[in-house]
ZATOR-782257 format. One record per atom (N, C-alpha, C): residue in one letter; x, y, z. Coordinates in steps of 0.05 Angstrom, whole numbers, plus 5000, padded with zeros to 4 digits. Example, Ala and Ser with C-alpha at 12.3 -4.5 7.8 and 13.67 -1.06 7.14 Angstrom:
<recs>
REC, A, 5264, 4886, 5156
REC, A, 5246, 4910, 5156
REC, A, 5264, 4934, 5156
REC, S, 5257, 4955, 5142
REC, S, 5273, 4979, 5143
REC, S, 5258, 5001, 5157
</recs>
This chain:
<recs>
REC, X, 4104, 5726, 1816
REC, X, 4079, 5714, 1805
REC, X, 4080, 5684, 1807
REC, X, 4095, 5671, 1802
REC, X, 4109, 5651, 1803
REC, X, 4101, 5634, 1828
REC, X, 4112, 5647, 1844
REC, X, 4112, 5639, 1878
REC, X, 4095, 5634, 1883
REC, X, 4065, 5661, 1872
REC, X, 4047, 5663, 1891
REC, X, 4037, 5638, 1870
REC, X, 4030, 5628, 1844
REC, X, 4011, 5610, 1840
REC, X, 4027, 5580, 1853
REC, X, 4042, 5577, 1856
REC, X, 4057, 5556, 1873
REC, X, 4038, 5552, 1899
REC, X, 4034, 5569, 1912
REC, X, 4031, 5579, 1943
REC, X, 3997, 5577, 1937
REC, X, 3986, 5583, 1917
REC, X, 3951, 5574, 1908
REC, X, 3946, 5546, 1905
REC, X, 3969, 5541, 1887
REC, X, 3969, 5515, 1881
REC, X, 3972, 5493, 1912
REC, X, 3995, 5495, 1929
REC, X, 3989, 5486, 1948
REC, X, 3963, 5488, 1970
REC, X, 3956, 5511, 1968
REC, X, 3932, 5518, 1992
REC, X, 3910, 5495, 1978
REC, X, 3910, 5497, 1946
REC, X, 3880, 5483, 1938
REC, X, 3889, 5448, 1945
REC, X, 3915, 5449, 1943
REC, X, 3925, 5417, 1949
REC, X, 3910, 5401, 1975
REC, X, 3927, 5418, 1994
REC, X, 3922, 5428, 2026
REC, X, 3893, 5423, 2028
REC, X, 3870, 5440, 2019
REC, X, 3843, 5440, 2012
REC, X, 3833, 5416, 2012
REC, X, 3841, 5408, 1982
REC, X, 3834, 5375, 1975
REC, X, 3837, 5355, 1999
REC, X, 3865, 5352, 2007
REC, X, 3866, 5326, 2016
REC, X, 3855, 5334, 2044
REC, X, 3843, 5359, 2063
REC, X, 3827, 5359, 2074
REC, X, 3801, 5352, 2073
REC, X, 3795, 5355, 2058
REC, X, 3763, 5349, 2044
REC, X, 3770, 5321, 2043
REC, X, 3786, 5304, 2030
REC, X, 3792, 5272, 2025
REC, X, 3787, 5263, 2049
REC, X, 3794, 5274, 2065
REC, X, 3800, 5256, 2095
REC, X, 3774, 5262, 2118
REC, X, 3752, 5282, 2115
REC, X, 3739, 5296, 2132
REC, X, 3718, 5269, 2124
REC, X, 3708, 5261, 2161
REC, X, 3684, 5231, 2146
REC, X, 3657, 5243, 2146
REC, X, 3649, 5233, 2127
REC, X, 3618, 5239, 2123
REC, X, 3594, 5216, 2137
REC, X, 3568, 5230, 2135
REC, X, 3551, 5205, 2137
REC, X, 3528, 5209, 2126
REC, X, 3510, 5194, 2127
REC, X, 3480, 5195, 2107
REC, X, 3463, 5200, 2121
REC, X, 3450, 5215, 2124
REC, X, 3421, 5229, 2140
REC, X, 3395, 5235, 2122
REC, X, 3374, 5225, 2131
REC, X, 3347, 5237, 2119
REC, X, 3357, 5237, 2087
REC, X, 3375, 5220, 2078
REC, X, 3371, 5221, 2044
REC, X, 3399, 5236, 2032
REC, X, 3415, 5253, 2057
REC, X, 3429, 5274, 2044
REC, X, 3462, 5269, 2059
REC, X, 3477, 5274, 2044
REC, X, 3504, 5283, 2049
REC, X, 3518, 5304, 2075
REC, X, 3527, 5286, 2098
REC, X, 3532, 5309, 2112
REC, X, 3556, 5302, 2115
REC, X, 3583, 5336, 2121
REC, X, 3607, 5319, 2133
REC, X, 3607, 5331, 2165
REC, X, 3623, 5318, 2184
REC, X, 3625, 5324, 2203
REC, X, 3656, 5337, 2215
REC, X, 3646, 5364, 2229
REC, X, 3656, 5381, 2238
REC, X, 3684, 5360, 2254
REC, X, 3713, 5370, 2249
REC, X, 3729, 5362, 2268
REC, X, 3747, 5377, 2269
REC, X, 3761, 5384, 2296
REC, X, 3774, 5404, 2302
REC, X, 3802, 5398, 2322
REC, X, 3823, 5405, 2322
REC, X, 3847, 5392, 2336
REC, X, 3856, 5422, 2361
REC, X, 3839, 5440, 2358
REC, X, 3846, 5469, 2372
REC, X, 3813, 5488, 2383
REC, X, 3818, 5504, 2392
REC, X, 3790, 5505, 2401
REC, X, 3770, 5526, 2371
REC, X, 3749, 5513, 2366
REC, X, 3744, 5547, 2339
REC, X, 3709, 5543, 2352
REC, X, 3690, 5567, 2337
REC, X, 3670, 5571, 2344
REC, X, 3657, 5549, 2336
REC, X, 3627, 5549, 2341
REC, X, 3621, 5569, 2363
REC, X, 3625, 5554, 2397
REC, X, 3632, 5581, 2407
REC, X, 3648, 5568, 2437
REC, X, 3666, 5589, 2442
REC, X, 3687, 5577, 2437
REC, X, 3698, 5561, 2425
REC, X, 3697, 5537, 2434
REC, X, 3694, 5510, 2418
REC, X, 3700, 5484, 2423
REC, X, 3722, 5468, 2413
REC, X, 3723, 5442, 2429
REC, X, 3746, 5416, 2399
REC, X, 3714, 5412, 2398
REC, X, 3714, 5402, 2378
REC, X, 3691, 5379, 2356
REC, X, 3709, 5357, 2342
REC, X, 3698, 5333, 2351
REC, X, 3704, 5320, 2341
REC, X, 3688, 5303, 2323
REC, X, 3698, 5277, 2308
REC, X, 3690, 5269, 2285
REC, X, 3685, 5236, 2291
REC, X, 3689, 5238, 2312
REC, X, 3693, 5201, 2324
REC, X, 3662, 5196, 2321
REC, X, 3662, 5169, 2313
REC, X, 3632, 5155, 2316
REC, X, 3625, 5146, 2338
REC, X, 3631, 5152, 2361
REC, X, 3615, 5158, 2382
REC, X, 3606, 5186, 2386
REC, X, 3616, 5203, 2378
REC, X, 3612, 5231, 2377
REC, X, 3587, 5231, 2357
REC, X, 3585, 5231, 2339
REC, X, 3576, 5235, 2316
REC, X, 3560, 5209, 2295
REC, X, 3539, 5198, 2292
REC, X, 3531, 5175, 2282
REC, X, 3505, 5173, 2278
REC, X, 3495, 5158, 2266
REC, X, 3475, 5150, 2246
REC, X, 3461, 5124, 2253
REC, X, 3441, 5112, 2275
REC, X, 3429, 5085, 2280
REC, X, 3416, 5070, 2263
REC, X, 3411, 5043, 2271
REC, X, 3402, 5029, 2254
REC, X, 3371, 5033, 2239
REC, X, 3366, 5055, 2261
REC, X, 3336, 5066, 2243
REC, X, 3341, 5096, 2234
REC, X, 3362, 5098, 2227
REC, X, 3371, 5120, 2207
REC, X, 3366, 5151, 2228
REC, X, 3368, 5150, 2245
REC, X, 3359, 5176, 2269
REC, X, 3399, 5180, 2274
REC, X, 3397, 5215, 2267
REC, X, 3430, 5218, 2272
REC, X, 3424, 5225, 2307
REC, X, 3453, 5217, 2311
REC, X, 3464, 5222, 2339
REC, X, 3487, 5237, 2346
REC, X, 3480, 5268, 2367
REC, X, 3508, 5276, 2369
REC, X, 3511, 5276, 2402
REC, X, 3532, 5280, 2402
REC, X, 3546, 5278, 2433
REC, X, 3561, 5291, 2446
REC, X, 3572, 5303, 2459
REC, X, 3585, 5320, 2476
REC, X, 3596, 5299, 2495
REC, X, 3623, 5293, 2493
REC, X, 3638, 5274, 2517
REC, X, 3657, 5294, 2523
REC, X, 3681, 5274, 2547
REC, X, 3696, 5289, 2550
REC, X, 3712, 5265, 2544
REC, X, 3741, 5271, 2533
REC, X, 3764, 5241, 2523
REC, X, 3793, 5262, 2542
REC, X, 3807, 5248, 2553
REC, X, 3827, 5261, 2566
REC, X, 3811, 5285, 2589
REC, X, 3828, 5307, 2583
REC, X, 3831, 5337, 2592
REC, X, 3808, 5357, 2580
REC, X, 3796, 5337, 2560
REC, X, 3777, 5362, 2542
REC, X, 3749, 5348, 2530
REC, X, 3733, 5369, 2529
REC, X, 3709, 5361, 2523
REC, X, 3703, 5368, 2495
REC, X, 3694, 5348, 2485
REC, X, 3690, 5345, 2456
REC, X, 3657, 5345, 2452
REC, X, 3660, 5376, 2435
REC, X, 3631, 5376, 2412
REC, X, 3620, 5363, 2393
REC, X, 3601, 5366, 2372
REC, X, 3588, 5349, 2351
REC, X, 3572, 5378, 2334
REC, X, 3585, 5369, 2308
REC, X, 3564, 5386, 2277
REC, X, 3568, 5367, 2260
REC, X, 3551, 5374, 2246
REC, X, 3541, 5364, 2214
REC, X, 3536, 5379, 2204
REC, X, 3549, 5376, 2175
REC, X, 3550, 5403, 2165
REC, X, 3533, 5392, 2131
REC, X, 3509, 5390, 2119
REC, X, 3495, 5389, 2088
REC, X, 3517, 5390, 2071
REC, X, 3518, 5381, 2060
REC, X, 3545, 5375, 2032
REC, X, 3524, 5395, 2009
REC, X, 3496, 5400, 2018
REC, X, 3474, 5418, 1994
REC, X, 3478, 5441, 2012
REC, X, 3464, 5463, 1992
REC, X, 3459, 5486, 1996
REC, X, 3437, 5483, 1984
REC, X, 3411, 5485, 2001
REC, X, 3381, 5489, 1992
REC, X, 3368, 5514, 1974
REC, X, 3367, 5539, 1993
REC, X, 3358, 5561, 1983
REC, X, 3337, 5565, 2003
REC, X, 3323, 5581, 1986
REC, X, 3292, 5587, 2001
REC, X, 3278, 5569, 2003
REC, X, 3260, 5561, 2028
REC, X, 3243, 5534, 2032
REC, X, 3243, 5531, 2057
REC, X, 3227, 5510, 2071
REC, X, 3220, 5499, 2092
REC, X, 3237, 5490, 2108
REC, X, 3260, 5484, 2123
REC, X, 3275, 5475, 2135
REC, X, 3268, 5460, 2158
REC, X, 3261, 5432, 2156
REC, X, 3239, 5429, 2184
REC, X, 3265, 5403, 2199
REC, X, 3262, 5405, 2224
REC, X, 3280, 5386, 2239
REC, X, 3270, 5366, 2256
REC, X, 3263, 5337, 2255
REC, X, 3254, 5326, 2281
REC, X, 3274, 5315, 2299
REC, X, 3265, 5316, 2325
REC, X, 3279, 5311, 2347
REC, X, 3268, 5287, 2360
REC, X, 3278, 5274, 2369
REC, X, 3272, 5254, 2383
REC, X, 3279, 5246, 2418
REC, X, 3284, 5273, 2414
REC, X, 3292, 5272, 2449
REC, X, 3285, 5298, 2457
REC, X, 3273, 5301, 2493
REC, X, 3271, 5329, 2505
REC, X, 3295, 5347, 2509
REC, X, 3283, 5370, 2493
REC, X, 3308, 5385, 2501
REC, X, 3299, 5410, 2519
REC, X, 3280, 5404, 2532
REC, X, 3276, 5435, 2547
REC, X, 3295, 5433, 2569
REC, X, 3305, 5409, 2581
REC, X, 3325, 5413, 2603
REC, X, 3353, 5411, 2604
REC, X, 3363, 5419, 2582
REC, X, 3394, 5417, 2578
REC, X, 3407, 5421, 2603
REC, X, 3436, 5418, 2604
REC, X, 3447, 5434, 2616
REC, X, 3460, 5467, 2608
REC, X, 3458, 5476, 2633
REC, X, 3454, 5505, 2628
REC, X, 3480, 5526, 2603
REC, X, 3500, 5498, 2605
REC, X, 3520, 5507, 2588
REC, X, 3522, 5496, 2557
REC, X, 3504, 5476, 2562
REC, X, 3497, 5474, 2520
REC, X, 3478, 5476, 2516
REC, X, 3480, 5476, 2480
REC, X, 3468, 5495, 2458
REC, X, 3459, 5471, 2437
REC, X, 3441, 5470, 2436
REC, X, 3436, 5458, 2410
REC, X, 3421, 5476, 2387
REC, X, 3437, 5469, 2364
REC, X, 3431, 5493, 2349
REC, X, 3418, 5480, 2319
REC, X, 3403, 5491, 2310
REC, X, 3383, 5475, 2285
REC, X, 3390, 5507, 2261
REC, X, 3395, 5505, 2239
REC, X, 3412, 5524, 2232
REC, X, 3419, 5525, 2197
REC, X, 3418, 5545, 2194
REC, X, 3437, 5559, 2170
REC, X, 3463, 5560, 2178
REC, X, 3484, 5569, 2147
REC, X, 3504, 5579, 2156
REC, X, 3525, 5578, 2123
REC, X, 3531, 5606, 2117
REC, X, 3548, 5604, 2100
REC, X, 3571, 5619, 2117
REC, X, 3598, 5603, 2103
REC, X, 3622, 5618, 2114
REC, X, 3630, 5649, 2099
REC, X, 3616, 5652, 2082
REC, X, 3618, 5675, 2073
REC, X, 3606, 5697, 2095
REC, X, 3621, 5714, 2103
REC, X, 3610, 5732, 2116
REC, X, 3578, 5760, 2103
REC, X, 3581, 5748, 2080
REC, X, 3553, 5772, 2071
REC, X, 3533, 5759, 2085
REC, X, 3517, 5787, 2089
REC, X, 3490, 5783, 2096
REC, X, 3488, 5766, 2127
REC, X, 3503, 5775, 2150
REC, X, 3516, 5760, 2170
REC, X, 3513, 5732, 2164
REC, X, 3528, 5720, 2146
REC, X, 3532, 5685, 2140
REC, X, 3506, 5676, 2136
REC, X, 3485, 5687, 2127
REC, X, 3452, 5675, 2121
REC, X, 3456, 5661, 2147
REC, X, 3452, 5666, 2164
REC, X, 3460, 5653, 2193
REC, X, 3420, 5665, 2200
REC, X, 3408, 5630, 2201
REC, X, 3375, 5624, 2219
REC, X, 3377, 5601, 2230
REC, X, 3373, 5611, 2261
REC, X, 3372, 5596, 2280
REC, X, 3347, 5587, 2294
REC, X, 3347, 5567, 2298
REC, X, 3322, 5552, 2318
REC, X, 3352, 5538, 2344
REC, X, 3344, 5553, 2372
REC, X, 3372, 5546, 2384
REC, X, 3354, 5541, 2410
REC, X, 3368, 5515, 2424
REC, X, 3358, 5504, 2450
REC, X, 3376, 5510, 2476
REC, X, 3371, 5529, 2485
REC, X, 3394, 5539, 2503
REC, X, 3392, 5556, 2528
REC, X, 3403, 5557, 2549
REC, X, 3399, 5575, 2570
REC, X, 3424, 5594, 2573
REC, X, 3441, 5597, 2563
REC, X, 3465, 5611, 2563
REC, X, 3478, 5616, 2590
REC, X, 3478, 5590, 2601
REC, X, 3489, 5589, 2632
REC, X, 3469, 5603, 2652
REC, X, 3450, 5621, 2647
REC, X, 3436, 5622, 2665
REC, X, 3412, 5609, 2662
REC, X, 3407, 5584, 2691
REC, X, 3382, 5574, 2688
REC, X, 3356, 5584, 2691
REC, X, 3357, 5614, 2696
REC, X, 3327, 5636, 2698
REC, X, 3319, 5637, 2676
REC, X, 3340, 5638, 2646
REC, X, 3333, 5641, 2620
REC, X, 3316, 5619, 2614
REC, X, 3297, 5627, 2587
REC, X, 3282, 5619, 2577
REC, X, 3298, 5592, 2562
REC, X, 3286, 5572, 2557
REC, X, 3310, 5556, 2541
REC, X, 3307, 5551, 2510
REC, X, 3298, 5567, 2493
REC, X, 3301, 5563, 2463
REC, X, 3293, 5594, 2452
REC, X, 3307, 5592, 2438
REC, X, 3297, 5623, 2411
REC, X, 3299, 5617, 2383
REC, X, 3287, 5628, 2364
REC, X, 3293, 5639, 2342
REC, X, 3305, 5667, 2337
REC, X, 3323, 5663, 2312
REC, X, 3340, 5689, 2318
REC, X, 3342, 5685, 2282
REC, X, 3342, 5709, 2266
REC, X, 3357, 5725, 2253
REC, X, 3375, 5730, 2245
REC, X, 3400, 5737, 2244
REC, X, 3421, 5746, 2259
REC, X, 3425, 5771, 2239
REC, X, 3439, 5791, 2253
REC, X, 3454, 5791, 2276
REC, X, 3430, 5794, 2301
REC, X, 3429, 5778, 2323
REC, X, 3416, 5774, 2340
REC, X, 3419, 5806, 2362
REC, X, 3437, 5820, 2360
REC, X, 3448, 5840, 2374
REC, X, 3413, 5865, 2371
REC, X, 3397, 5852, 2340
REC, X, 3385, 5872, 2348
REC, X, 3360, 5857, 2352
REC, X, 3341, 5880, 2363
REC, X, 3317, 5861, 2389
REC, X, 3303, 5852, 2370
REC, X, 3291, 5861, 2348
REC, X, 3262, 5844, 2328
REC, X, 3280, 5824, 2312
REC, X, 3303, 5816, 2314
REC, X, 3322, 5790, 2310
REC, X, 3312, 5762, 2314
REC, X, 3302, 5769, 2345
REC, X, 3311, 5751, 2370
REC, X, 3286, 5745, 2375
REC, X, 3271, 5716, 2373
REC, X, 3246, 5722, 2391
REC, X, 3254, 5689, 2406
REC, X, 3252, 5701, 2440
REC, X, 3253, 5679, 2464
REC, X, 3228, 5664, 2466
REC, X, 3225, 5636, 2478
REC, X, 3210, 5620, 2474
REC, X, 3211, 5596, 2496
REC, X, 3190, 5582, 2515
REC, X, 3198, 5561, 2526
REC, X, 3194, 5537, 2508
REC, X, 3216, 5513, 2515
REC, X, 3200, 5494, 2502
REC, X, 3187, 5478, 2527
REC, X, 3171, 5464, 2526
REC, X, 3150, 5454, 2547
REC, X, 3167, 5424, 2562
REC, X, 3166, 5422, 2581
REC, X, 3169, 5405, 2595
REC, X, 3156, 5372, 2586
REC, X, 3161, 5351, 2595
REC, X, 3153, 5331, 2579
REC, X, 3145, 5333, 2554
REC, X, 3156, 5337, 2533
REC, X, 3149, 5338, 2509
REC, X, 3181, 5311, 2494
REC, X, 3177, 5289, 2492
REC, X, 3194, 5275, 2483
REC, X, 3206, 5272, 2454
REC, X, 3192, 5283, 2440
REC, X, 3185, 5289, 2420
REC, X, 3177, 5313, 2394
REC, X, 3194, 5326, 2375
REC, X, 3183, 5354, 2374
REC, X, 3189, 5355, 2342
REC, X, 3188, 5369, 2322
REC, X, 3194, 5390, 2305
REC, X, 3196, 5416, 2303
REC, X, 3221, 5425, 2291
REC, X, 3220, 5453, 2295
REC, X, 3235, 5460, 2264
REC, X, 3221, 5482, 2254
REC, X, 3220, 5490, 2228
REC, X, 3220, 5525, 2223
REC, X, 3224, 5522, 2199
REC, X, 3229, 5550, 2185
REC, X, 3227, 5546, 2153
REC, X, 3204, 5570, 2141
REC, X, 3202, 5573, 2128
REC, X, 3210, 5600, 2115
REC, X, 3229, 5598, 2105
REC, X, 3250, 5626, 2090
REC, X, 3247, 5624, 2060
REC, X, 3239, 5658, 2057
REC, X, 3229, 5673, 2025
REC, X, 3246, 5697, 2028
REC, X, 3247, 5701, 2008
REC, X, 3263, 5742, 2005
REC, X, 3240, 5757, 2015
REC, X, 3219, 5755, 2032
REC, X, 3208, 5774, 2046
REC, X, 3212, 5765, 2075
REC, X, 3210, 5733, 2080
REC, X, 3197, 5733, 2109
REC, X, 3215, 5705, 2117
REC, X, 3222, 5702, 2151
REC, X, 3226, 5679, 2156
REC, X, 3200, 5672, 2175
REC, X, 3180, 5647, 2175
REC, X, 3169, 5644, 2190
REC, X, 3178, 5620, 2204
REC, X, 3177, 5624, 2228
REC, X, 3186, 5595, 2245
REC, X, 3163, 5580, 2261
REC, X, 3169, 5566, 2261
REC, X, 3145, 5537, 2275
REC, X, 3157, 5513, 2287
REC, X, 3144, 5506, 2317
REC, X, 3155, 5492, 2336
REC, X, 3127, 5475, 2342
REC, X, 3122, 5448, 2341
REC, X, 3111, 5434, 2348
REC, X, 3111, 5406, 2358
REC, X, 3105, 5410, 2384
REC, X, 3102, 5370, 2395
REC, X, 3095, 5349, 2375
REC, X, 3111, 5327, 2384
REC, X, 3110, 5302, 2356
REC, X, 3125, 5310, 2340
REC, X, 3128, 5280, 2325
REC, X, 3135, 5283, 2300
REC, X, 3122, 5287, 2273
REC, X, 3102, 5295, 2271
REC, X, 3078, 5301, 2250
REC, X, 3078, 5333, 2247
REC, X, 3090, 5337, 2226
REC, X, 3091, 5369, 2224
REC, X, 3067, 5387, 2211
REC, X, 3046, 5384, 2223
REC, X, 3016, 5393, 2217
REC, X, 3007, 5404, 2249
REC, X, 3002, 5430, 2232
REC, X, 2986, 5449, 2258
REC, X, 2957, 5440, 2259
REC, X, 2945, 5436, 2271
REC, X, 2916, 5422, 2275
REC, X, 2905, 5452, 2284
REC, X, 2870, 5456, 2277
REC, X, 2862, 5476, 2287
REC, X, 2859, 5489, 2310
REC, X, 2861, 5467, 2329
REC, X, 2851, 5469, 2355
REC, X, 2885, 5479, 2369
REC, X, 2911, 5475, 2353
REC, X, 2923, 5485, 2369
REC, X, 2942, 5467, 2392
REC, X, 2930, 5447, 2398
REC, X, 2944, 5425, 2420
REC, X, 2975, 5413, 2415
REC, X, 2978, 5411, 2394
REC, X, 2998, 5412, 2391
REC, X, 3026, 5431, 2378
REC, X, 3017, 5456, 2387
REC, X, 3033, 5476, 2377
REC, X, 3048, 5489, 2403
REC, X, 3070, 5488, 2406
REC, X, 3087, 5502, 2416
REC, X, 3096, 5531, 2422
REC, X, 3098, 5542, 2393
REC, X, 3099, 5566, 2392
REC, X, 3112, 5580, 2357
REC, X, 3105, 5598, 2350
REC, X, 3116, 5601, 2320
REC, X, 3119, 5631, 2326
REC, X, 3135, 5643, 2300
REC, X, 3141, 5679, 2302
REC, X, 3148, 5676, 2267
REC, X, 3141, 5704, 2266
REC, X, 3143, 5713, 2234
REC, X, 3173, 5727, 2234
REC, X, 3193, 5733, 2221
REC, X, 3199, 5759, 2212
REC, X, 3199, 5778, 2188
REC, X, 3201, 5799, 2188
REC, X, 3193, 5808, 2158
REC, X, 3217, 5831, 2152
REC, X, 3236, 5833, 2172
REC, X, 3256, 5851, 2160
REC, X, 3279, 5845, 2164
REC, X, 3306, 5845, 2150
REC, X, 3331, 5837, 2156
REC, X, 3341, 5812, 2156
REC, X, 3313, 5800, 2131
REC, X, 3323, 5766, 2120
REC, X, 3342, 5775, 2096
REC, X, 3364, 5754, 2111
REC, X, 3383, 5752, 2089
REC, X, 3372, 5740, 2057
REC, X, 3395, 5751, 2040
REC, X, 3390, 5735, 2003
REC, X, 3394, 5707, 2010
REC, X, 3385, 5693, 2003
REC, X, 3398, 5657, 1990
REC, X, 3418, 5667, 1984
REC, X, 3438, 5637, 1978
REC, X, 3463, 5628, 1966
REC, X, 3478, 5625, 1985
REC, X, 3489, 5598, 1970
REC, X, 3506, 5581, 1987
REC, X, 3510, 5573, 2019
REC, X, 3494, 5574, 2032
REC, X, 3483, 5573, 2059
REC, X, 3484, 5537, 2054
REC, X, 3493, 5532, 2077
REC, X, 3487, 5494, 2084
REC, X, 3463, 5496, 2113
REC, X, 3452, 5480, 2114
REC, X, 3430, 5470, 2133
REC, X, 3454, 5454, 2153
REC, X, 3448, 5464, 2181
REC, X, 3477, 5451, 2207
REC, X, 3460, 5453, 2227
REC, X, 3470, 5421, 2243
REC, X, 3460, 5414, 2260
REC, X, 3481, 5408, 2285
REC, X, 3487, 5424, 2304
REC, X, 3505, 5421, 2318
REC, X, 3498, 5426, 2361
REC, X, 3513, 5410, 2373
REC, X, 3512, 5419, 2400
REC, X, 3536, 5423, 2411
REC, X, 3537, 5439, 2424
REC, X, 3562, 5452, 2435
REC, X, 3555, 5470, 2461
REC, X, 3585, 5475, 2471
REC, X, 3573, 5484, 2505
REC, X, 3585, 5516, 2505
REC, X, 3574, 5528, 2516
REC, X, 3572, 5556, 2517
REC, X, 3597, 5569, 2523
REC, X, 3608, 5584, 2515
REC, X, 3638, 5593, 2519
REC, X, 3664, 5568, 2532
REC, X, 3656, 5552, 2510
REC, X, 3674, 5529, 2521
REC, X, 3673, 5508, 2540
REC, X, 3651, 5524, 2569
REC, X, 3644, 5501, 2591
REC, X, 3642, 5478, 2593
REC, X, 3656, 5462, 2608
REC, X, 3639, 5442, 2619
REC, X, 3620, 5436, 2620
REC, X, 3590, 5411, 2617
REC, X, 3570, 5413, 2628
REC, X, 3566, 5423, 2660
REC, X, 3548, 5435, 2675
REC, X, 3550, 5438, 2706
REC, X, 3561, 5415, 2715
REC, X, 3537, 5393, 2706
REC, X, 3541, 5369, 2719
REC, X, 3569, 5349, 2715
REC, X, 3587, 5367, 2695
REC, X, 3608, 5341, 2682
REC, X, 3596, 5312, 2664
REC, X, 3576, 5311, 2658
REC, X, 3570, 5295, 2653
REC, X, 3558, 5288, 2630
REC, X, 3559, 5278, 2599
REC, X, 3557, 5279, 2579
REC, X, 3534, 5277, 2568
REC, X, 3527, 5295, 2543
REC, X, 3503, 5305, 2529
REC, X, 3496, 5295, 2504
REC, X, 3476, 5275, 2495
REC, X, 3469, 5267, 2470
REC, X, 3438, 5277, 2460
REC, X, 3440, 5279, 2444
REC, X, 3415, 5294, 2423
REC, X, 3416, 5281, 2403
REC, X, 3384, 5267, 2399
REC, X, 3374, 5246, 2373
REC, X, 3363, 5260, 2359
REC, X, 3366, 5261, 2333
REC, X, 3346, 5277, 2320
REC, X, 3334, 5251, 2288
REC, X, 3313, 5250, 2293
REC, X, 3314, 5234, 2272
REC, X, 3306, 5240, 2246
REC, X, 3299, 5263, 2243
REC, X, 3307, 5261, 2211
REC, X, 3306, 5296, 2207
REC, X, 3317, 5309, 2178
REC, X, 3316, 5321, 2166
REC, X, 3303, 5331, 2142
REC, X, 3285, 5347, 2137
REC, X, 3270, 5358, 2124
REC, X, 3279, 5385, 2109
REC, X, 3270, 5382, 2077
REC, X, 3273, 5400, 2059
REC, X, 3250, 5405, 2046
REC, X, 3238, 5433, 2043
REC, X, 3216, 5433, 2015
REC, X, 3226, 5459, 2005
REC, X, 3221, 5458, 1983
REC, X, 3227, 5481, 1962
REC, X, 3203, 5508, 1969
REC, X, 3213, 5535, 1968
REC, X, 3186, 5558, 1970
REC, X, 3165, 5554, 1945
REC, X, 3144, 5550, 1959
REC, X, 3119, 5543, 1937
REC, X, 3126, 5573, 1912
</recs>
């Protein structure tokens, strides 16, 4: 008995001075720390790193992540909410096109508890072709995505420099919403709407879920081109379920 609270006592040590050393930054008002990794872990697997070129915050407060390569290996980017929201609006602006990635990254707008219940409250708004450039390049997903009313595929439109993309999650429904600009108002006429989908079965409970914003390349790849990937997003949005 002895041993083992010794062996707790160290892990929570271990814990701590991880947490002491992991750097954070200020976004949209809120606490994020950033993902860093010395071995390859999901999703990818990737390294992620923590460097401020990787990972950073401009002088008009719009975060920036990056995908380089340093040496032999190519380095990812997350941010991970220091909050856990709950049910509510989750809305994201972007400040750059992402309908033309390359075919091997992911940009992912997102839930995520490490707890495995309820597959990790894991809701995705994801910008991606999954190496094949015939695929559509963004979805909303559910998870587990494995099953089909999960998953709904989506283009995002060509010249669009500019976008929000959102989710509003209740214990009945997730509805998602994608619109050009930064002005997150559906107008009647429609012109600036993208595309939206409801779901109504197999929404996970709240708790403890963080809001993550991350890009990373598809089973580890390379870009096609070798050549490095940044995504502006300028701010982050929270509202509570009316």
């Amino acid at each position: 008995m002895k041993r083992r609270l010794v062996l707790c006592a160290l892990a929570a040590l271990a814990a701590f001075v991880a947490s002491a050393q992991q750097r954070t930054i200020s976004f949209s008002g809120h606490n994020w720390w950033i993902k860093k990794s010395s071995s390859r872990v999901g999703p990818g697997p990737n390294f992620f790193s923590d460097s401020t070129s990787s990972v950073w915050v401009d002088s008009e407060g719009r975060l920036h992540l990056k995908i380089a390569r340093s040496g032999n290996r190519w380095y990812c980017a997350e941010v991970v909410s220091a909050e856990s929201f709950g049910y509510g609006t989750y809305r994201f602006y972007l400040a750059s096109a992402v309908d033309a990635l390359d075919p091997n990254v992911v940009l992912g707008l997102f839930t995520w508890n490490d707890d495995p219940a309820y597959n990790h409250r894991e809701l995705d708004i994801e910008f991606a072709r999954w190496a094949d450039r015939k695929n559509l390049n963004a979805q909303y997903v559910v998870q587990p995505y494995t099953i089909a009313e999960n998953m709904y595929r989506f283009n995002q439109p060509a010249g669009v420099p500019e976008s929000n993309h959102s989710f509003l999650w209740t214990a009945e429904r997730a509805s998602f919403l994608s619109l050009k600009g930064l002005v997150p108002v559906r107008f009647d006429d429609d012109s600036n709407l993208i595309t939206d989908h409801e779901f109504s079965s197999g929404i996970p409970v709240a708790g403890g879920e963080n809001p993550r914003i991350n890009l990373w390349l598809f089973r580890g790849r390379a870009p096609t081109n070798r050549q490095p990937v940044e995504i502006v997003i300028s701010r982050f949005e929270f509202l509570p379920a009316p």
